[in-house]
BAFI-3210 file (N, C-alpha, C; in Angstrom, 3 decimals, decimal comma, padded with zeros to 6 digits):
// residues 172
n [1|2|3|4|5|6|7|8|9|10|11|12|13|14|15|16|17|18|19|20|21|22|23|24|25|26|27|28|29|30|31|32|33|34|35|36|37|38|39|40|41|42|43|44|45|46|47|48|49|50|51|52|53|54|55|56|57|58|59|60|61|62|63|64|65|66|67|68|69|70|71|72|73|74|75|76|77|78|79|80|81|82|83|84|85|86|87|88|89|90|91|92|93|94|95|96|97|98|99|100|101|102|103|104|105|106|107|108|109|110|111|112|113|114|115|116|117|118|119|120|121|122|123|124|125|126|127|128|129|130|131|132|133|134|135|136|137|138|139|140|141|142|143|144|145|146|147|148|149|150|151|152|153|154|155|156|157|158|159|160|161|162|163|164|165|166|167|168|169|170|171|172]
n.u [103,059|105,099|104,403|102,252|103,136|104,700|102,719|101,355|103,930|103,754|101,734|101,657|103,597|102,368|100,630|101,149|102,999|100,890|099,063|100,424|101,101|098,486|097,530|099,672|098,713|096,813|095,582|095,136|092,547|092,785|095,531|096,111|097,147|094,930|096,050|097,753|098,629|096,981|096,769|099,396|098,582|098,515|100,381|099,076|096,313|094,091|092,759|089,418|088,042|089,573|088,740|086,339|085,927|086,885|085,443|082,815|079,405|077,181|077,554|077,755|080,988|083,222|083,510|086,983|087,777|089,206|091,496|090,835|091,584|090,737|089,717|089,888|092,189|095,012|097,619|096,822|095,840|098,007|099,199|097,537|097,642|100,602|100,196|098,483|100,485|102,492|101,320|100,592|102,900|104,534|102,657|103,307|106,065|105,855|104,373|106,259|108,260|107,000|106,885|109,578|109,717|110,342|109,110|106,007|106,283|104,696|101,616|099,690|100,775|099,056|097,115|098,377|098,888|096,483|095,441|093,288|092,412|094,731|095,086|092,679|093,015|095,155|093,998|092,132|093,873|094,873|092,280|092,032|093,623|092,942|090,165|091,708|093,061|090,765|089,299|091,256|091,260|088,764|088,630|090,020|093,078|095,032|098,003|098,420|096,677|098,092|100,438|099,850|099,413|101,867|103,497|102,594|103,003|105,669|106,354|105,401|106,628|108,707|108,884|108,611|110,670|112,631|111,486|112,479|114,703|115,492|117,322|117,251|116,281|118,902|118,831|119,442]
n.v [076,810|078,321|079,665|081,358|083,122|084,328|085,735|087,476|089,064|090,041|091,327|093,132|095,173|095,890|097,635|099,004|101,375|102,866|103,335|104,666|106,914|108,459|108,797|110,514|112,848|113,825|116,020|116,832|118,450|119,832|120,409|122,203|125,253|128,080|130,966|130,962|131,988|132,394|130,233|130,891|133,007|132,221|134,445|137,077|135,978|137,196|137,197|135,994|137,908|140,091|140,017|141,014|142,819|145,223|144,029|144,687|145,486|144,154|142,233|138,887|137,339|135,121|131,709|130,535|127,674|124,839|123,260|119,935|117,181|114,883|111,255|108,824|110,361|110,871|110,659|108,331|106,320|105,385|104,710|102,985|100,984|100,069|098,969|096,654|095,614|095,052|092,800|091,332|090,409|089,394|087,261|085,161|085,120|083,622|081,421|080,060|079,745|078,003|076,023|075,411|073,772|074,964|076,090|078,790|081,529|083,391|082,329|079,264|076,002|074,953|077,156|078,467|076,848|075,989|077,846|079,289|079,865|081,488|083,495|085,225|085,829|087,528|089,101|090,019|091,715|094,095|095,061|095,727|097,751|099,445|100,605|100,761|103,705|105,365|105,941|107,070|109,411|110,075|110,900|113,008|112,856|112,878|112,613|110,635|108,688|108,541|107,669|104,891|103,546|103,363|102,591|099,953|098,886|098,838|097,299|094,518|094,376|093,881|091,930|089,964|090,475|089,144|086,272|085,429|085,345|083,796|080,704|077,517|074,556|071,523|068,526|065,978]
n.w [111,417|110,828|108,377|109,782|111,108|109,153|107,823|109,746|110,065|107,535|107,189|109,162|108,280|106,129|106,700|109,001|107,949|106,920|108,595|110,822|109,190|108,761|111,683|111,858|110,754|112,365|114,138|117,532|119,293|121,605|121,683|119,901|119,423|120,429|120,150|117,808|114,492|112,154|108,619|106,758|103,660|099,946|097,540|096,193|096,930|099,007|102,258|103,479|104,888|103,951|101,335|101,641|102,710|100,463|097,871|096,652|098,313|097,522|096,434|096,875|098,648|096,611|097,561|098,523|097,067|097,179|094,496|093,452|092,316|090,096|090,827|088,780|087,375|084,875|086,279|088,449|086,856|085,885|088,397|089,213|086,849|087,273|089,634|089,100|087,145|088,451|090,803|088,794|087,745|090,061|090,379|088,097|089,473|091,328|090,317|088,906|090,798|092,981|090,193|090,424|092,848|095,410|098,436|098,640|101,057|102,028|100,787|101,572|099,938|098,467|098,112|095,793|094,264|093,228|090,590|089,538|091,853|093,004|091,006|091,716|093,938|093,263|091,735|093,529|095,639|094,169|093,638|096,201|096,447|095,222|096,148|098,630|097,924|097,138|098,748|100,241|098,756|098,477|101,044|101,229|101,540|099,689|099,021|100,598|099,041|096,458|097,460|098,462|096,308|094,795|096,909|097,263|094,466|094,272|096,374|094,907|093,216|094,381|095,568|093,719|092,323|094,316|094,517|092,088|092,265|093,991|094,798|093,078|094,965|094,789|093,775|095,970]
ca.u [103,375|106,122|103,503|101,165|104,185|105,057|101,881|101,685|104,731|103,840|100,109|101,984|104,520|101,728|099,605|101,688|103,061|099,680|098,191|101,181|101,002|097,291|097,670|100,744|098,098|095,400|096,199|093,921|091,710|093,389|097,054|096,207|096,571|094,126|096,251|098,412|097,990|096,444|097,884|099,592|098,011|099,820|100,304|097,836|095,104|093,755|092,001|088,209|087,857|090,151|088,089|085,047|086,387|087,157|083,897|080,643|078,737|075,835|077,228|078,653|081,962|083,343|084,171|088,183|087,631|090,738|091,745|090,821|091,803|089,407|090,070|090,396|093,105|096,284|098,350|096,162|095,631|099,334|099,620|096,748|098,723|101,733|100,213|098,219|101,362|103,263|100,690|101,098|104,119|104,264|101,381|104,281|107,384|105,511|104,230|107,962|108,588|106,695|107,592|111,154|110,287|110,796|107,600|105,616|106,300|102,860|100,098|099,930|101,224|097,937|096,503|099,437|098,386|095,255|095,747|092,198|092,241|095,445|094,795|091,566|093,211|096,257|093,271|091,572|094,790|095,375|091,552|091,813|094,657|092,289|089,785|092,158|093,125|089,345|089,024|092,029|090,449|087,371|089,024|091,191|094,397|095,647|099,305|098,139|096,011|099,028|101,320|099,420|099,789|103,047|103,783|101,820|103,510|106,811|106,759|104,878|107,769|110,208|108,554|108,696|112,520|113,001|110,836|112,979|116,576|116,156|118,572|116,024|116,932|119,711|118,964|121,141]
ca.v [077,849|079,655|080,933|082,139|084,419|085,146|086,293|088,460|090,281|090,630|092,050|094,501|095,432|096,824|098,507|100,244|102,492|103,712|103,967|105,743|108,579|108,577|108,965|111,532|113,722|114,191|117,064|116,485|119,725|120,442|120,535|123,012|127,252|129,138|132,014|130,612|132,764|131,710|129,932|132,257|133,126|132,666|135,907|137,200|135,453|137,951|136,533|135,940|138,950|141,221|140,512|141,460|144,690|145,833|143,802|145,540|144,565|144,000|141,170|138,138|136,624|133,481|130,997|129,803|126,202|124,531|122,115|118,464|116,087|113,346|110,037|108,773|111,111|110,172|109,542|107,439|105,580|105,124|103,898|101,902|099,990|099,703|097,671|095,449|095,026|094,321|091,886|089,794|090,185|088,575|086,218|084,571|084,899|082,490|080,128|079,855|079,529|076,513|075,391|074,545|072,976|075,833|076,383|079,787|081,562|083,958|081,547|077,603|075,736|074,548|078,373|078,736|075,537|076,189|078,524|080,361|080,677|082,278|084,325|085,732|086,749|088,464|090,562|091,441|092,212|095,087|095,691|096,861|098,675|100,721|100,734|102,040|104,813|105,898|105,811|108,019|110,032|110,991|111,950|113,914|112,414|112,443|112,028|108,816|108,211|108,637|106,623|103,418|102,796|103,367|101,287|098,532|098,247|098,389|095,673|093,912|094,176|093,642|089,866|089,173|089,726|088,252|085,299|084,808|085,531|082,524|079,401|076,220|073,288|070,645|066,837|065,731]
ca.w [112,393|110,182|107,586|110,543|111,852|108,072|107,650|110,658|110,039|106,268|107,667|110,213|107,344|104,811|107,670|109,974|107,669|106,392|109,931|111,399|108,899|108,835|112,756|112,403|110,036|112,663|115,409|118,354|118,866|122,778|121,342|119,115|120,481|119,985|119,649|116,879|113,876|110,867|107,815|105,790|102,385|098,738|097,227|095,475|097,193|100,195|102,782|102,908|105,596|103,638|100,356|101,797|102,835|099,059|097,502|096,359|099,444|097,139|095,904|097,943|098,317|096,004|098,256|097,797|096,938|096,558|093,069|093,905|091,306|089,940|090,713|087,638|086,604|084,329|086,732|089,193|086,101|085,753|089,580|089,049|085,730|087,811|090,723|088,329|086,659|089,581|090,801|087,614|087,922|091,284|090,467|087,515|089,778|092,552|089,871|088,488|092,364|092,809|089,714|090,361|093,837|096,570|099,177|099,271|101,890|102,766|101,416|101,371|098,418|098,097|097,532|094,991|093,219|093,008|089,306|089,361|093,341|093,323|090,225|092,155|094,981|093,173|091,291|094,673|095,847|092,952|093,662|097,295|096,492|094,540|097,118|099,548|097,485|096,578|100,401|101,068|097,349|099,645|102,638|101,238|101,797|097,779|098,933|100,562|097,986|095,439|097,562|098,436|094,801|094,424|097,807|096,456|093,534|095,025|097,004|094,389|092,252|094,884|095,793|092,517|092,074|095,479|093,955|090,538|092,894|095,089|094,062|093,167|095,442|093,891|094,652|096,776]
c.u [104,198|104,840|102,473|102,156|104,689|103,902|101,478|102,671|104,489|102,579|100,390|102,709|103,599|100,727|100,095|102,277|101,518|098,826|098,862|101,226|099,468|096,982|098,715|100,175|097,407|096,352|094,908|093,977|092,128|094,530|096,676|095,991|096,162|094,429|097,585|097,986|097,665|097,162|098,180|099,349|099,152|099,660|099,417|096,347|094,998|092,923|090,472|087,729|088,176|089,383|086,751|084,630|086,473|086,005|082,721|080,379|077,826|075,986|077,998|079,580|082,256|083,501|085,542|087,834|088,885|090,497|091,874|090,922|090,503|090,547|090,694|091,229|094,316|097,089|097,801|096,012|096,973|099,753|099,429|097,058|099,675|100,860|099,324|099,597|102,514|102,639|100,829|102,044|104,652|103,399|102,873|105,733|106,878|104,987|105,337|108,976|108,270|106,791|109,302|111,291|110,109|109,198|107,166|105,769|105,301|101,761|100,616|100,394|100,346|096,905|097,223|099,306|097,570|094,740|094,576|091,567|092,997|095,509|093,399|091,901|094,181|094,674|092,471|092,145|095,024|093,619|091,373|092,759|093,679|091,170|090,124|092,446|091,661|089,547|089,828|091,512|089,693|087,585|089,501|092,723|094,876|096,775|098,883|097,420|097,395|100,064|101,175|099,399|101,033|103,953|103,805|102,703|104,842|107,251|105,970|105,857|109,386|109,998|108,924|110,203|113,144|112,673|111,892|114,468|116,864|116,538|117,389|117,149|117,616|119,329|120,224|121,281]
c.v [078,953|080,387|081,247|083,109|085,112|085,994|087,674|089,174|090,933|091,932|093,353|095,134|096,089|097,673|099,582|100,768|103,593|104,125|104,855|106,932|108,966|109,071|110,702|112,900|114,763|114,766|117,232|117,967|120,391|120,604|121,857|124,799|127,775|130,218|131,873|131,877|131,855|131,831|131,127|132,061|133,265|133,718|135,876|137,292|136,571|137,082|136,643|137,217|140,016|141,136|141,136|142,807|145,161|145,379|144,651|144,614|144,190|142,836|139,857|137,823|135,312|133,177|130,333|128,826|125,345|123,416|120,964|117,963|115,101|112,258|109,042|109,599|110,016|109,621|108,617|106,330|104,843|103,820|102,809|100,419|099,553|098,638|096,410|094,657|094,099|092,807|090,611|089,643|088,988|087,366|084,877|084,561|083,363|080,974|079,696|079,625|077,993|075,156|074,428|074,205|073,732|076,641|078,153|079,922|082,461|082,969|080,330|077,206|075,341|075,897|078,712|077,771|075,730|077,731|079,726|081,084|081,961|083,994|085,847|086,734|087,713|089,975|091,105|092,092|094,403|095,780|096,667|097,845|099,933|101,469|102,024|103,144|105,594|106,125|106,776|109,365|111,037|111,456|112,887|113,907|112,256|112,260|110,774|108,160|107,465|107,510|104,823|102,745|102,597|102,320|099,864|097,800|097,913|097,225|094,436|093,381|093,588|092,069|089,042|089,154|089,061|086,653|084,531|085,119|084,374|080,941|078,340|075,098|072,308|069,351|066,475|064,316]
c.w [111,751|109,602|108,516|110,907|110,955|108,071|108,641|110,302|108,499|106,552|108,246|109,377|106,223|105,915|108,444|109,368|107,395|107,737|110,440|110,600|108,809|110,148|112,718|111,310|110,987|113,915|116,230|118,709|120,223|122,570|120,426|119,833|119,292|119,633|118,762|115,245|112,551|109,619|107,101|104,567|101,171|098,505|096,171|096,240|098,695|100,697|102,755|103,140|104,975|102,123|100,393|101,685|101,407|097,796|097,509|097,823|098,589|096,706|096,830|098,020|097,941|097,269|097,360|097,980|096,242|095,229|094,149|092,508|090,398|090,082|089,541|086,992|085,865|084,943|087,857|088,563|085,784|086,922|089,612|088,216|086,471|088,894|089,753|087,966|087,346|090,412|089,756|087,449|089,495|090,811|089,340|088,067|090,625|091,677|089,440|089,903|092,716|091,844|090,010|091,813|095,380|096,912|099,082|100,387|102,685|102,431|101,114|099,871|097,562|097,043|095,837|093,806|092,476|092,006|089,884|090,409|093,480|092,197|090,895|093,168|094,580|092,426|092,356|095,372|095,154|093,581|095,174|097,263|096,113|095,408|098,094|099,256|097,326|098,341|100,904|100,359|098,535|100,734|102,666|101,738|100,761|098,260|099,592|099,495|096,832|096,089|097,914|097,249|094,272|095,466|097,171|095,765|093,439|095,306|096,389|093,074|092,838|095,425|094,774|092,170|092,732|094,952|092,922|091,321|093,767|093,997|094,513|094,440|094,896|094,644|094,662|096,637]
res [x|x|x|x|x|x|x|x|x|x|x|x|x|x|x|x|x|x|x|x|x|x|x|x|x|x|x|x|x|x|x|x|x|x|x|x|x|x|x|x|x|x|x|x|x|x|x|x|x|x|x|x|x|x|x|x|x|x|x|x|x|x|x|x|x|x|x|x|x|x|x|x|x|x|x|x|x|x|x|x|x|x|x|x|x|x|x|x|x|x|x|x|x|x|x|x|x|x|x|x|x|x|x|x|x|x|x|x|x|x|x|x|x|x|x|x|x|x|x|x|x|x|x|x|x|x|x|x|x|x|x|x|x|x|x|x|x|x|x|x|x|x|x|x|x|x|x|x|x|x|x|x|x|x|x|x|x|x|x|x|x|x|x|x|x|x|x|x|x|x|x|x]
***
């Protein structure tokens, strides 16, 4: 019963941040006035209307297309290292956990036992991370993108010191 209620709060604890700003992105299309004025332009850049005006008509206007990243960039690749790392990192605090005696407390001791199970899941772990980022990638959410990796690895690093900070049990 405990690890079903650990599990739940660990489940609601990596989700509801990413839904609530994913939610606090999207501006429903009746909140928004119509007679709001439009974003204001960096300098330099004139608007599409006002380049048209000063354009050869003969020839058409660029379209502004903003800088998107690639996925694979340097530092995605960086993030990406860090939550692996954090993951194995984690994956050797919990076997050094069960080593000296003291129960997991998200999966069974059995999952934890079980070397090439638990190994499997820490790498699909690291893999949806990546997932979810590609997923935020294509939507166009790069600061979520950028921070679900950095989340990740966070609290992937912070289990693991939690992990190697708890006092083994003394026979009594």
């Amino acid at each position: 019963m405990r690890n079903g209620i650990l599990s739940v709060i660990a489940a609601a604890f990596f989700l509801l941040p990413g839904v609530s700003v994913v939610h606090a992105q999207q501006q429903p299309a009746e909140k928004r006035d119509p007679n709001a004025p439009d974003a204001p332009q960096p300098p330099g850049n004139a608007a599409p209307a006002e380049q048209n005006k000063t354009a050869d008509p003969a020839k058409p206007a660029k379209p502004i297309t903003p800088v998107v990243h690639k996925f694979w960039d340097r530092e995605n690749d960086v993030l990406f290292a860090a939550v692996g790392a954090g993951r194995a990192l984690d994956y050797a605090s919990t076997l050094n956990l069960r080593h000296r005696g003291i129960n997991e407390a998200f999966l069974t001791n059995s999952i934890v036992n079980n070397h090439p199970l638990f190994a499997t899941i820490e790498v699909g772990a690291t893999a949806a991370s990546v997932g979810v980022s590609y997923i935020f990638h294509r939507t166009g959410h790069h600061r979520l993108e950028r921070w679900t990796s950095a989340i990740h690895a966070g609290i992937a690093v912070g289990g693991a010191i939690r992990n190697y900070g708890l006092k083994s049990p003394h026979p009594g």
